[in-house]
N, C-alpha and C positions, 0 to 999 in steps of 0.2 A: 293839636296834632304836632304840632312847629315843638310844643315842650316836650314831648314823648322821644321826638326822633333826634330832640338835641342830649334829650339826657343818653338815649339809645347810644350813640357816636360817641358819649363822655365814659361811658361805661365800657364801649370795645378798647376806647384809650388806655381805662383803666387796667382792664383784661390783660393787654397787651405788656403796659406797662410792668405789670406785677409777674409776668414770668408765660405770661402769652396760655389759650383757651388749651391749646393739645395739650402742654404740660400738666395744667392743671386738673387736664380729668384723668390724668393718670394718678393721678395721688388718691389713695384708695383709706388712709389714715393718717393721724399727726399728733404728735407731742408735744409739748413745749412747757420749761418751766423758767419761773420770774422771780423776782422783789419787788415787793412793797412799800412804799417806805407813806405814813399819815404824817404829813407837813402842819398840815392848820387846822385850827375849827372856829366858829364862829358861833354863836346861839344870842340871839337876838328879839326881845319883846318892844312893845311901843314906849317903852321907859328904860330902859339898858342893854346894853349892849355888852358881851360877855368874849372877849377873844384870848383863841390859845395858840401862839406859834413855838412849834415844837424847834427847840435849836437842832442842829444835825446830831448831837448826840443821843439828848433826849426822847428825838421822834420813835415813834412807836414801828419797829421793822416788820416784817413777816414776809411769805413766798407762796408761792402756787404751784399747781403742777396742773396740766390740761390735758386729757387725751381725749382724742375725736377720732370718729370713722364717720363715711362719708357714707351717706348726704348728711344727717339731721340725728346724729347719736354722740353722745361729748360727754365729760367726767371731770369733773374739778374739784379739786381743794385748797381752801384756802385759808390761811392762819396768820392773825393778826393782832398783837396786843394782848393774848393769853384765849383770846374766843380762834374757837375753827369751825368752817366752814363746811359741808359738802353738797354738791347739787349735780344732776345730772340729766339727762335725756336719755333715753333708749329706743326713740322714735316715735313713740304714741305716746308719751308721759315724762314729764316734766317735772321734776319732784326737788326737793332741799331739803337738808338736817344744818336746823341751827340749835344754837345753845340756849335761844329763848322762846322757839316754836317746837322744837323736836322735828319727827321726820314729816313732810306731810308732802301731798301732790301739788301741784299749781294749776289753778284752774284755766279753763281754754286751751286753743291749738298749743302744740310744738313748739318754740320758738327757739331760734339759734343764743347761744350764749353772748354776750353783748363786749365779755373781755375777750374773746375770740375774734370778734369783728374790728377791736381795734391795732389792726394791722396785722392778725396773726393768718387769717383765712380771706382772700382775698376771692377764692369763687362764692363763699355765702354772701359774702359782701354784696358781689355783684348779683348776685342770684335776689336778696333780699333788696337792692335798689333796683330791680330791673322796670316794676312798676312806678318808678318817680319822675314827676314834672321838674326839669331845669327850670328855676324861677329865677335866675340871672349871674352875675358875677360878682364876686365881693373878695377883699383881700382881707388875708389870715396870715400875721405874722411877717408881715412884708411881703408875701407869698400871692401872687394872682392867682382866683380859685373859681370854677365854676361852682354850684349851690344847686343840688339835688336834696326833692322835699319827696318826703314819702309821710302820706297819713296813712292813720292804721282804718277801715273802713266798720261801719256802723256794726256788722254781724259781728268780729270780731272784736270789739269793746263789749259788746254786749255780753260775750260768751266767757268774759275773764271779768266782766262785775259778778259780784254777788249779793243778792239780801239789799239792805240799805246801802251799801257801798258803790257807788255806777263810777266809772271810769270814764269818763265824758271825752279825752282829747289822748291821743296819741300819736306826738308828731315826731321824726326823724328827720336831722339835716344833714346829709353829707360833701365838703368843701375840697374838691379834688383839684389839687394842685395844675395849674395850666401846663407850667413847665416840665410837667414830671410824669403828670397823669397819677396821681397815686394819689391815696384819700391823706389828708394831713389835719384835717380837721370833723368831731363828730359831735352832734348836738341834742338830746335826745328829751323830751318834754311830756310829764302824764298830767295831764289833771283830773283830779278824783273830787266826785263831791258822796258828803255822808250825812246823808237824815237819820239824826233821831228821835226817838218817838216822841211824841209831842213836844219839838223842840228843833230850833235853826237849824239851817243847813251848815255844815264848814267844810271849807274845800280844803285840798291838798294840790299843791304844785310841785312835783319832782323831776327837776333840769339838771341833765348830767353833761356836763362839756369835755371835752377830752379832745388834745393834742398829739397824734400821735409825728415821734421824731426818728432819725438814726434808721434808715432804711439801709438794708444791708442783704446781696443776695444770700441765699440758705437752700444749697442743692436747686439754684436753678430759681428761684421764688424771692420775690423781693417783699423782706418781713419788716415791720417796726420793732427795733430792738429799746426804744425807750418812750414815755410820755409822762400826761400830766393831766389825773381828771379833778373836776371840781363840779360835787354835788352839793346842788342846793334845795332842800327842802321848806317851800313855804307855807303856812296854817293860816286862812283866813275865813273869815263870814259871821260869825258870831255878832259883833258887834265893831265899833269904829277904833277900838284900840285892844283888843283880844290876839290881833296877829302875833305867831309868832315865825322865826326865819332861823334858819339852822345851814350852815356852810362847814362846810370837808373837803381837804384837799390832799391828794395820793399823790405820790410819782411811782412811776413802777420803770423796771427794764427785764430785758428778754436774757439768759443767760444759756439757755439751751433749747435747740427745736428743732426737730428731725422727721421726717416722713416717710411713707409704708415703712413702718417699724414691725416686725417681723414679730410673728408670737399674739398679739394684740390681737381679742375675742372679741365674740359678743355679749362674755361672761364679766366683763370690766365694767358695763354700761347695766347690769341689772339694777332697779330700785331695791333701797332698802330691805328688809324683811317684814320689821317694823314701821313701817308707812304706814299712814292713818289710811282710811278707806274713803274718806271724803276728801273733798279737794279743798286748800283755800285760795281763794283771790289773790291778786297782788293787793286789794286798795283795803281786803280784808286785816291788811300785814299789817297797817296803817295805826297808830296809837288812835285812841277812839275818845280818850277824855285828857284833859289838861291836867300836867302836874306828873300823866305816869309816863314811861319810856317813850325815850325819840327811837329806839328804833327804827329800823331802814324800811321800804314799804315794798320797793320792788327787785325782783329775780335777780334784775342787769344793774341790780346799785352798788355802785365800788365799793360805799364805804358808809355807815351809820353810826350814828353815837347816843349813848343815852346820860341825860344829865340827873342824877337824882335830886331828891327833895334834903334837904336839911345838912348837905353836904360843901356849903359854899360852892364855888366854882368849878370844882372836881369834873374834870370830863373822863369818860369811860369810851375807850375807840371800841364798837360794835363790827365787825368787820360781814356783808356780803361781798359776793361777785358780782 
């Protein structure tokens, strides 16, 4: 109860702090567009170790554009390194078009967009932690932070596995600044395990961490105009030396973002036409055998990359949201 009610208090902070409860429920819709900029990669087996740091010219750029209406309907695109992106919500349906699944739905609830929560939308935020236990204090960046834990609960893992693919762990951490009351830090954790058929289990761990910086009001609303996520993809179970471990790092910033923009339907947020009829999993996204694409597995992944076969060291930046 003591954890409910301390996160309860860290959350009206945050409320308060980001442009206060009345303002926020008047925001009826929102924009906003970024850069991207992929800094590093990493791809890693039990015998080598494979690293790629992009100098600032070389790094691979691209941008986004976000449109939301409120509650739970949102539209993004994003284009990175010659792949583009699109995903959206319309309130019941969850859907993406990439360049190496084509259009398809995502299975399970709703969920809010994961680069909208870092720092751009500040009532989902709170709306999606309002269920979390404060599990204590920890400093981030020199920064003294309270630590809001949110798991995702049993029904709702269950309802975004699919087939041989279970989604076992779904944890979020959010590290709200004491001094500020603003979120400054987010940690986001799946573990997937995938049986097949007469044959080991191997799991998937997908931890996405993300800095957000440069708070800045915007009509009244205090926004993150820059950060810094670092996804790490790990492969284990097989055997004592079969892991492998895959690292991506983005910086992105905010260069425009505006609310109740005027004009904005509920014709912007339709799926596809082309949408498959079936849905797939996140842990379905998942590469299923060794050797073919690293592909990225989940909705809210900044950034994926695929390493081919017979190509030396060559990295190919795969870009989700």
């Amino acid at each position: 109860m003591q954890e409910t009610s301390s996160a309860q208090y860290i959350l009206q902070q945050y409320i308060a702090a980001s442009g206060g409860a009345r303002y926020q429920s008047s925001i009826r819709n929102a924009y906003a567009m970024g850069k991207v900029k992929m800094l590093a990669s990493e791809y890693e087996t039990a015998t080598k170790v494979t690293k790629n740091r992009n100098s600032s010219r070389a790094a691979e750029t691209g941008g986004f554009v976000l449109w939301q209406m409120m509650p739970d309907m949102w539209y993004v695109e994003l284009a990175v390194g010659g792949s583009k992106v699109h995903a959206g919500s319309n309130g019941k349906l969850v859907w993406r078009h990439t360049p190496w699944l084509g259009a398809h739905a995502a299975k399970g609830p709703v969920r809010p967009l994961r680069r909208a929560l870092q720092g751009l939308d500040p009532r989902t935020t709170a709306t999606m932690f309002s269920d979390a236990r404060c599990i204590g204090e920890k400093q981030i960046n020199g920064e003294d932070c309270f630590v809001l834990k949110l798991c995702a609960d049993p029904s709702t893992l269950k309802a975004r596995s699919d087939g041989p693919a279970e989604i076992i762990r779904h944890v979020l951490f959010g590290y709200f600044s004491q001094r500020t009351g603003l979120l400054v830090h987010m940690e986001d954790s799946h573990l997937t395990r995938i049986q097949s058929t007469g044959g080991d289990a191997v799991y998937w761990e997908t931890t996405i961490n993300s800095v957000l910086d440069d708070y800045r009001p915007v009509e009244g609303m205090m926004i993150a105009h820059s950060g810094r996520s670092v996804v790490t993809l790990f492969r284990f179970g097989e055997t004592a030396m079969s892991h492998t471990k895959t690292r991506m790092e983005e910086a992105w910033i905010i260069e425009e973002v505006a609310f109740n923009v005027p004009g904005l339907s509920l014709d912007c947020f339709i799926p596809p036409a082309d949408i498959m009829c079936g849905s797939v999993s996140e842990a379905c996204e998942l590469p299923q055998e060794r050797g073919k694409s690293m592909a990225g597995s989940n909705r809210n992944k900044v950034a994926a990359l695929e390493k081919p076969q017979g190509k030396g060291d060559n990295i190919i930046w795969r870009v989700e949201v």
